[in-house]
Structures are given as structure tokens and as C-alpha cells.
N, C-alpha and C positions, 0 to 999 in steps of 0.2 A: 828648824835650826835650834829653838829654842830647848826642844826637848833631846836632842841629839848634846848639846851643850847639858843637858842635864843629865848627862850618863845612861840615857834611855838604849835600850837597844832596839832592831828596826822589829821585830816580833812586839817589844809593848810599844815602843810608837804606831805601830799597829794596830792594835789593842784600844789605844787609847782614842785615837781619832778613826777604827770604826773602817780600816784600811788591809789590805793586804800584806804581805811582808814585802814581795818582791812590787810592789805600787811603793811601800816607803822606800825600799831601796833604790827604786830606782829615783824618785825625789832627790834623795840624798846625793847619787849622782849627778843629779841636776845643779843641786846648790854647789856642789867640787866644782864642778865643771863653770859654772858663772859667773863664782869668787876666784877662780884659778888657785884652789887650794889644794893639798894632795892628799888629804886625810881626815878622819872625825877630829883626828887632834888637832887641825888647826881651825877646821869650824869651831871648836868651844875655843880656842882662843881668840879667833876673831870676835864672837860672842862677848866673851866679859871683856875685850877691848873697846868694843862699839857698845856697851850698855845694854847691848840685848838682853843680857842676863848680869844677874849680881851676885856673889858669895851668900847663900843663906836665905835666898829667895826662891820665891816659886815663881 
């Protein structure tokens, strides 16, 4: 969430954590599906609403 929240896309979330593209994607539907959210855009809003993440942080 967090790095989805950080404008990541599922290729370097990917990347980053050493995963597939379609293993992050499907994660990522997992977290939609969860939170009952409908989109990346409201996972990073949830994110900087719940402190997940912060403006200008890693």
C-alpha cells in the first residue's frame, strides 16, 4: 500500500520487492477488495489519511 501510495507502479513494486508484476497486481487487488476501495487513487488517499504515509517521506 505504501508504495502504491507512492506513485509506484506494479512493474517497480515489482522490482522493488523481488515479485512479479501480475503477483503485485494481484496483491493490489486484494488490498481494493478489503478496504472496499475502487481504485489506486483511493488507496493513497486512504494512505495519507491513516498515516501510512506522509507528504515528503519515504
Amino acid at each position: 500500500m505504501k508504495l502504491v501510495a507512492r506513485g509506484l507502479s506494479n512493474e517497480e513494486i515489482g522490482a522493488k520487492l523481488f515479485l512479479a508484476k501480475d503477483t503485485v497486481k494481484t496483491h493490489v487487488g486484494h488490498v481494493l477488495t478489503k478496504l472496499s476501495l475502487r481504485d489506486r487513487a483511493q488507496i493513497i488517499v486512504m494512505a495519507y489519511e491513516t498515516g501510512l504515509v506522509q507528504p515528503g517521506r519515504e
